[in-house]
TIRO-2110 file (N, C-alpha, C; in Angstrom, 1 decimal):
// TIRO-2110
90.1, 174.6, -153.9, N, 1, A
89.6, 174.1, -155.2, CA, 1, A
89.6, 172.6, -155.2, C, 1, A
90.5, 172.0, -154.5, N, 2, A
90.3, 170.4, -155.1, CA, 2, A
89.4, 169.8, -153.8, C, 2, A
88.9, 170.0, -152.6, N, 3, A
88.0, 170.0, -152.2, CA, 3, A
87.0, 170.3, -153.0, C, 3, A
86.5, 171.2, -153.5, N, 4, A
85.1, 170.9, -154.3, CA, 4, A
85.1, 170.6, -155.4, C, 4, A
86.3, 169.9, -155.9, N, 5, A
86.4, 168.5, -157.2, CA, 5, A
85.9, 167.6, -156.8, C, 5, A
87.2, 167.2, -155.4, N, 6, A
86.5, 166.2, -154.8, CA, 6, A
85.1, 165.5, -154.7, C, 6, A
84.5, 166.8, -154.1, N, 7, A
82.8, 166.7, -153.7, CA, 7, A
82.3, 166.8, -155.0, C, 7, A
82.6, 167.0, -156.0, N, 8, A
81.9, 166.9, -157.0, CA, 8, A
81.9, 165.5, -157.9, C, 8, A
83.1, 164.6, -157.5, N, 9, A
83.4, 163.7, -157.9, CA, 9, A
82.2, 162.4, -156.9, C, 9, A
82.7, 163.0, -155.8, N, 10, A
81.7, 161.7, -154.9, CA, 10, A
80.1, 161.7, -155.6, C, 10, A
79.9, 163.6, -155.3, N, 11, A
78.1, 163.8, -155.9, CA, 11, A
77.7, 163.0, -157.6, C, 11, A
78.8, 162.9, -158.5, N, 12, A
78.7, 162.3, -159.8, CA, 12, A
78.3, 161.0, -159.6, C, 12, A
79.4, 160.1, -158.8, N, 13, A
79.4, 158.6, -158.8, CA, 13, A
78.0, 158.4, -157.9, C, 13, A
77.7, 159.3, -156.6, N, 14, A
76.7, 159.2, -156.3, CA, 14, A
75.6, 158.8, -157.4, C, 14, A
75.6, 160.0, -157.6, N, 15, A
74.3, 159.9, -158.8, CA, 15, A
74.2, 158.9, -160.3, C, 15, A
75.3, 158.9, -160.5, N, 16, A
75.4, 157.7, -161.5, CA, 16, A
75.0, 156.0, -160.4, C, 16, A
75.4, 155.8, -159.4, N, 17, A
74.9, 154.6, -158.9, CA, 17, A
73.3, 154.7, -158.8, C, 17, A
73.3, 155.8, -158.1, N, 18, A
71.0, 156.0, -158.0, CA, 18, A
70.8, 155.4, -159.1, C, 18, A
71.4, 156.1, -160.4, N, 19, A
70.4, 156.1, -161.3, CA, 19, A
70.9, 154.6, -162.2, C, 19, A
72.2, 154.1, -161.6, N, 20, A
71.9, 152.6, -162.5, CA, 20, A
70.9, 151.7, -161.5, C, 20, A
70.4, 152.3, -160.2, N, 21, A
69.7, 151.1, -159.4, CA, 21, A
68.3, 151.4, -159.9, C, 21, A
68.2, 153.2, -160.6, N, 22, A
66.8, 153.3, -161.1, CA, 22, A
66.5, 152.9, -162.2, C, 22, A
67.8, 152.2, -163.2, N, 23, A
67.8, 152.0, -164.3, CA, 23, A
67.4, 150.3, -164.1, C, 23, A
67.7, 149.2, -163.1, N, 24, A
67.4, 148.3, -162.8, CA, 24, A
66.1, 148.0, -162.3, C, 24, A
65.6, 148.8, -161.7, N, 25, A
64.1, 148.7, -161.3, CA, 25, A
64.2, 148.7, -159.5, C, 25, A
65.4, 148.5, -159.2, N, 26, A
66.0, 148.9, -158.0, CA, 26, A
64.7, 149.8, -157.1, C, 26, A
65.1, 150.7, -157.8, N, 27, A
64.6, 152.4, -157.8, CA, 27, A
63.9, 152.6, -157.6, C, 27, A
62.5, 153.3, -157.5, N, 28, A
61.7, 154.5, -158.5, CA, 28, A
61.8, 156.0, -157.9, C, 28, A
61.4, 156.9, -158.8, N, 29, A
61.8, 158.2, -158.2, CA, 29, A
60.4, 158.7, -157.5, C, 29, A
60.8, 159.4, -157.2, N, 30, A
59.4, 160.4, -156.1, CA, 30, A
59.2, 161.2, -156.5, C, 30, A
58.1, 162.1, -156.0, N, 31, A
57.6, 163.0, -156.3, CA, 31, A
58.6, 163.9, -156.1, C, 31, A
59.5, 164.2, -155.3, N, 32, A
60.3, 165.4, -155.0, CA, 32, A
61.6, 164.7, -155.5, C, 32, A
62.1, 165.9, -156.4, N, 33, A
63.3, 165.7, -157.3, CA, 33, A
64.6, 165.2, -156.6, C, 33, A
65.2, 164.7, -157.3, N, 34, A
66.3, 164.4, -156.4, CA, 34, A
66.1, 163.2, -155.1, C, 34, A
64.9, 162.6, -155.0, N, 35, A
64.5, 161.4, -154.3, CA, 35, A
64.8, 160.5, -154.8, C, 35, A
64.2, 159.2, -154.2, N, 36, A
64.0, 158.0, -154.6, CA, 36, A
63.2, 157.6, -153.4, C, 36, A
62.7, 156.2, -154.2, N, 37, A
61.9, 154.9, -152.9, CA, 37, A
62.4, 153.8, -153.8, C, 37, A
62.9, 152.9, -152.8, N, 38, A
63.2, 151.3, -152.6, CA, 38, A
61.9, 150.8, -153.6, C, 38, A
62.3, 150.1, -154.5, N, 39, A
61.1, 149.1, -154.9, CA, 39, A
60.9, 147.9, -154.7, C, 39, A
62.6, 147.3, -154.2, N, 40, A
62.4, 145.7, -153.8, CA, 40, A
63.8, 145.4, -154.8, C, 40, A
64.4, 144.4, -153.9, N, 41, A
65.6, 144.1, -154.3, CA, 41, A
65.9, 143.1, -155.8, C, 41, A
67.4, 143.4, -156.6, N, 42, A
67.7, 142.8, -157.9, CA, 42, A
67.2, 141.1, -157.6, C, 42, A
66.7, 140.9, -158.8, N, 43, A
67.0, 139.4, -159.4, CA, 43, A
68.1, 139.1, -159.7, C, 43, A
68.8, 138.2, -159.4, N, 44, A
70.2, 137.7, -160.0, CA, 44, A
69.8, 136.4, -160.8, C, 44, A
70.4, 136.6, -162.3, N, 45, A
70.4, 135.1, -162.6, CA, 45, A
71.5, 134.3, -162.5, C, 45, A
71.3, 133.2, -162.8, N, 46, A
72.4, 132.3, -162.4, CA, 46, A
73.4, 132.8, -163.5, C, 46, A
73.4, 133.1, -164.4, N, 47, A
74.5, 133.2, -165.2, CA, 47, A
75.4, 134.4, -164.7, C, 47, A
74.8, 135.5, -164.6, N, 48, A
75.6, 136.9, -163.3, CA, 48, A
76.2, 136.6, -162.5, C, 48, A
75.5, 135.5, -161.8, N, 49, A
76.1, 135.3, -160.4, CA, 49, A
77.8, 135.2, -160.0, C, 49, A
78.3, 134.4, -160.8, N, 50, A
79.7, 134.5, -160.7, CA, 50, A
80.3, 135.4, -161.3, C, 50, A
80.2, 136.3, -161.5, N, 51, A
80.5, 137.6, -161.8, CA, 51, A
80.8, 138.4, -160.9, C, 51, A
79.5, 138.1, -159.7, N, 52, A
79.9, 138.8, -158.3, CA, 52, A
80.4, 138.5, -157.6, C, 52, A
80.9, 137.2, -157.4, N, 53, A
82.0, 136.5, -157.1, CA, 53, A
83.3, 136.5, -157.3, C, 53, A
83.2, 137.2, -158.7, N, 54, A
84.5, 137.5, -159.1, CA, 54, A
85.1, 138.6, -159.0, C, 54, A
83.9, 139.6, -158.5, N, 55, A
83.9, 141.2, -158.3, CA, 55, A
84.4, 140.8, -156.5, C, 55, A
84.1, 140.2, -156.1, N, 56, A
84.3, 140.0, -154.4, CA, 56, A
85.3, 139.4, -153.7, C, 56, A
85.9, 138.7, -154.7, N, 57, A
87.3, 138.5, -154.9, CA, 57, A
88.4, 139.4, -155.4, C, 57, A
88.0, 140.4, -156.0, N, 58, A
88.9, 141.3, -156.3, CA, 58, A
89.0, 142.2, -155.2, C, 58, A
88.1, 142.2, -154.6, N, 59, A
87.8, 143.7, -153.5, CA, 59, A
88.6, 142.5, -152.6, C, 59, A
88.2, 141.5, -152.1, N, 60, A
89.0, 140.6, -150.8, CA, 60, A
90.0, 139.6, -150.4, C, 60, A
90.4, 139.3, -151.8, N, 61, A
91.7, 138.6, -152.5, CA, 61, A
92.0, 137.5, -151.7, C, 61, A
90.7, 136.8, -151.5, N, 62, A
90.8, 135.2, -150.7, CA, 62, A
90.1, 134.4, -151.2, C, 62, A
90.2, 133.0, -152.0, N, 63, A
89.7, 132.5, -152.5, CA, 63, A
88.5, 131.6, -151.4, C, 63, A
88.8, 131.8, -150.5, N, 64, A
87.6, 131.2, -149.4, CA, 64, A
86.6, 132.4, -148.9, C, 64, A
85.8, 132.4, -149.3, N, 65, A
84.1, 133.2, -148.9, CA, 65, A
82.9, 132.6, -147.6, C, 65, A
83.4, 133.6, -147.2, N, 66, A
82.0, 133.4, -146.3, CA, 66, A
81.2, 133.5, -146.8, C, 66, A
79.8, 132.7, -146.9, N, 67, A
78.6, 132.6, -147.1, CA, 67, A
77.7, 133.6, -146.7, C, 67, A
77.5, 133.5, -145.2, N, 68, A
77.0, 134.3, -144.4, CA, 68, A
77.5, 135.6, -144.5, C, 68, A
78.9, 136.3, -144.6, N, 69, A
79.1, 137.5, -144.6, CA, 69, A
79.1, 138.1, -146.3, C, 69, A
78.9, 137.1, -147.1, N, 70, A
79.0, 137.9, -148.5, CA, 70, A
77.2, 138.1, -148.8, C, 70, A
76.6, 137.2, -148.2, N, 71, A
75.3, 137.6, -148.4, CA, 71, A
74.6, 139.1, -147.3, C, 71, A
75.0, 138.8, -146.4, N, 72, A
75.2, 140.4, -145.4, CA, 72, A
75.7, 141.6, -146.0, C, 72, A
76.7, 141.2, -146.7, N, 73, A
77.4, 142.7, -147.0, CA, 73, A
76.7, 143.4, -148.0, C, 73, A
76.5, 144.9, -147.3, N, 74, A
75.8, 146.0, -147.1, CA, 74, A
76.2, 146.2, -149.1, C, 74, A
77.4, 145.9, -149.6, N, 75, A
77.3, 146.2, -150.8, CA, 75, A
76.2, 145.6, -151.8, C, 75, A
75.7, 144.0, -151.7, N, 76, A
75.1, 143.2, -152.1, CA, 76, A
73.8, 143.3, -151.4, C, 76, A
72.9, 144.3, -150.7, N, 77, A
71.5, 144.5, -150.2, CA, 77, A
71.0, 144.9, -150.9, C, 77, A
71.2, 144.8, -152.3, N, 78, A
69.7, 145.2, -153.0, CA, 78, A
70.1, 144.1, -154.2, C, 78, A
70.3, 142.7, -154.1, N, 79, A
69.9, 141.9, -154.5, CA, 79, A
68.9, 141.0, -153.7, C, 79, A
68.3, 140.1, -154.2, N, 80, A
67.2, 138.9, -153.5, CA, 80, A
68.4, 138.0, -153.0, C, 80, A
68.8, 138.0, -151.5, N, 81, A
69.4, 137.4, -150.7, CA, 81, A
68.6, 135.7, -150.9, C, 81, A
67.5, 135.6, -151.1, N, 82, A
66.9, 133.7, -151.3, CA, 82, A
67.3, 133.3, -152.4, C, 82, A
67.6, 134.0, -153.3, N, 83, A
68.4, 133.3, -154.5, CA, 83, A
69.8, 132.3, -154.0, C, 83, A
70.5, 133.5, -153.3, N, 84, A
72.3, 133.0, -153.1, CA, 84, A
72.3, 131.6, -153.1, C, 84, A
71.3, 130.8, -152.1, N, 85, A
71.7, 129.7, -151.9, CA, 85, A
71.9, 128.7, -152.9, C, 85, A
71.1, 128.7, -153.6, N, 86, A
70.7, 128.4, -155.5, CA, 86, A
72.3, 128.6, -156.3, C, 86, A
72.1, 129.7, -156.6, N, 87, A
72.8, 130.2, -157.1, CA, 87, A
74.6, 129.5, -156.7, C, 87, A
75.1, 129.8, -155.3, N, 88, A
76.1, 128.8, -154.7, CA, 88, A
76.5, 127.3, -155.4, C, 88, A
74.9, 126.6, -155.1, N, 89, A
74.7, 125.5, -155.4, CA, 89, A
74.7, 125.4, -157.1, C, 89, A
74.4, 125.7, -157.9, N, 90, A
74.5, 125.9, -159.3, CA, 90, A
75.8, 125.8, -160.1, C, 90, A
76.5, 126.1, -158.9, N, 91, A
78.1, 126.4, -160.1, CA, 91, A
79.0, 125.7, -159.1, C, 91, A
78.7, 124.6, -158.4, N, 92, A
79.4, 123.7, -158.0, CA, 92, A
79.5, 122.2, -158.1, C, 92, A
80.5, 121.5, -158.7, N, 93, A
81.7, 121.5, -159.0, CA, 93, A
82.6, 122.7, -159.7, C, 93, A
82.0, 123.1, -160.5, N, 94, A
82.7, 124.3, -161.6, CA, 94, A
83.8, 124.8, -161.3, C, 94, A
83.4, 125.7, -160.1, N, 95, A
83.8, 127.0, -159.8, CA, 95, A
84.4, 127.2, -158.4, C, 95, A
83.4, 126.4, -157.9, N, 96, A
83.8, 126.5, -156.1, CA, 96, A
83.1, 125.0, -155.5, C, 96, A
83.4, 125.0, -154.2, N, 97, A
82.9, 123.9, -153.5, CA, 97, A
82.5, 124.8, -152.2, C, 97, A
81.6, 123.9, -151.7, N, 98, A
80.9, 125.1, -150.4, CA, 98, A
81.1, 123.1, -149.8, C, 98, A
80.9, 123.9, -147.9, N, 99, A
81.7, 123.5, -147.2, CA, 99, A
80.8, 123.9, -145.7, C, 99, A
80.4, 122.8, -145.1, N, 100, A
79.3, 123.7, -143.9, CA, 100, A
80.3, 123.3, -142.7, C, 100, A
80.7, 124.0, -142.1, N, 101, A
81.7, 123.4, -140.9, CA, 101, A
80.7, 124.2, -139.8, C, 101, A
81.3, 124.1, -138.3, N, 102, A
81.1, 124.5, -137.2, CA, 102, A
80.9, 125.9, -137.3, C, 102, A
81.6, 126.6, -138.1, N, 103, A
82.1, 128.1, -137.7, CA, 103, A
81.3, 128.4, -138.7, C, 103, A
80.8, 127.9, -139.6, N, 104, A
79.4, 128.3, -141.1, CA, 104, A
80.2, 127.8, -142.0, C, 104, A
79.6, 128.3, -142.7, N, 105, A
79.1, 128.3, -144.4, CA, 105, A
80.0, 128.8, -145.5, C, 105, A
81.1, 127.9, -146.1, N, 106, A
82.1, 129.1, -147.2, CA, 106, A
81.5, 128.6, -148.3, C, 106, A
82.4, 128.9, -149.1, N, 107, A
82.6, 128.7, -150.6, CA, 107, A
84.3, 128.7, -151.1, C, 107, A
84.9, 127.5, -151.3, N, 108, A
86.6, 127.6, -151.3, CA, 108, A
86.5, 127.6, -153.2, C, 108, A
87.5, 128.7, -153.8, N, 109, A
87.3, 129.0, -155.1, CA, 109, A
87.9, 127.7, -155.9, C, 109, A
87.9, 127.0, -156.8, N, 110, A
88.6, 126.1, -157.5, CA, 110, A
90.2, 126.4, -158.1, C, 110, A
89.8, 127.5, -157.9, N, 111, A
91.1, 128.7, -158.8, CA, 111, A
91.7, 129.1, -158.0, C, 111, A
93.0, 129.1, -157.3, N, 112, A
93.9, 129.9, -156.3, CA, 112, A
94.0, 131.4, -157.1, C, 112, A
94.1, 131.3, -158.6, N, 113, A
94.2, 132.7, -159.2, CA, 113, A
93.5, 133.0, -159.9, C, 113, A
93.3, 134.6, -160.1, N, 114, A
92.2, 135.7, -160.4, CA, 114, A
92.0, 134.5, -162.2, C, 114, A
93.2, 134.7, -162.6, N, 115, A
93.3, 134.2, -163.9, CA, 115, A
92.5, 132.9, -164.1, C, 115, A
93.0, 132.0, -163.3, N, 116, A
92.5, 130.4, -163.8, CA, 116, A
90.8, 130.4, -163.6, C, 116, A
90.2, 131.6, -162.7, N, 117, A
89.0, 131.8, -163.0, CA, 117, A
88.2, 132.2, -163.3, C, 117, A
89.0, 133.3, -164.2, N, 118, A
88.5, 134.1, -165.3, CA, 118, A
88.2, 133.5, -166.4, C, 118, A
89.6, 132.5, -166.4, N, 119, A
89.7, 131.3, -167.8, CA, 119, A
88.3, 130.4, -167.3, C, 119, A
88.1, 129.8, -166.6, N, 120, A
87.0, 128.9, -166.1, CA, 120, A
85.6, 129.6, -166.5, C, 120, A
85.4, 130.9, -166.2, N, 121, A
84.3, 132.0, -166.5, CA, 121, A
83.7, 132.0, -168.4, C, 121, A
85.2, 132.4, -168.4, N, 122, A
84.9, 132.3, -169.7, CA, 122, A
84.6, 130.7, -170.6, C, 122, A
85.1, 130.1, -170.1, N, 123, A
85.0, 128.3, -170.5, CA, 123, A
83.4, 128.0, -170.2, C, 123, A
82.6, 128.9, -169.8, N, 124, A
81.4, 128.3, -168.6, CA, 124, A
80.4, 128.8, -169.9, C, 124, A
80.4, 130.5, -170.2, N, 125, A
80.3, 131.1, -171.0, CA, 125, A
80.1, 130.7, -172.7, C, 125, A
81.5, 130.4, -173.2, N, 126, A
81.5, 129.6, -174.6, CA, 126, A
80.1, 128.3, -174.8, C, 126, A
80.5, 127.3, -173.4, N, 127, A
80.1, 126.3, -173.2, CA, 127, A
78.8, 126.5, -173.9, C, 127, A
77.6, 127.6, -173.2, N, 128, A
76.1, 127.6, -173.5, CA, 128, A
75.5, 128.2, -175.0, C, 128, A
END
């Protein structure tokens, strides 16, 4: 029995993700039910953006980001990867400072903690 909870748990979240990417424009469905086709990857605006930054910090709990590997990561492929660089650049001083060394491209957070840049988030927020 808890085997096919399980599996019914993964098939739910499954299907709840399809359908927030079809709900984004991510998506569109096909002719045969239960499909999909790619339509072309999210817009991010600048105001989101540190959001996913702050979502990628909670999954990797390092205030230093690779550039190159957070725009790679297979989680973030269906946003517009030509934004990032923008976007990086937009909220620095703020938030982060980017940093081009030999070995690439980071981003070191201003905030050693989850908190002080949550507080900064929300400070960014009020501000506009």
């Amino acid at each position: 029995m808890r085997r096919l909870e399980r599996q019914l748990v993964v098939i739910n979240a499954s299907n709840a993700f399809l359908r927030t990417l079809l709900y984004f424009g991510v998506l569109e469905e096909s002719s045969k039910l239960g499909m999909y086709r790619f339509r072309g990857p999210l817009t991010v605006s600048h105001e989101v953006f540190p959001l996913l930054v702050w979502a990628w910090w909670q999954r990797h709990l390092s205030p230093q980001i690779d550039l190159e590997e957070f725009g790679a990561n297979a989680v973030l492929a269906f946003l517009q990867a030509g934004q990032l660089v923008s976007h990086w650049q937009a909220y620095q001083p703020q938030l982060w400072g980017l940093e081009e060394r030999i070995e690439g491209r980071r981003a070191t957070l201003k905030y050693a903690d989850t908190a002080g840049f949550e507080q900064a988030l929300l400070q960014l927020v009020s501000d506009k």
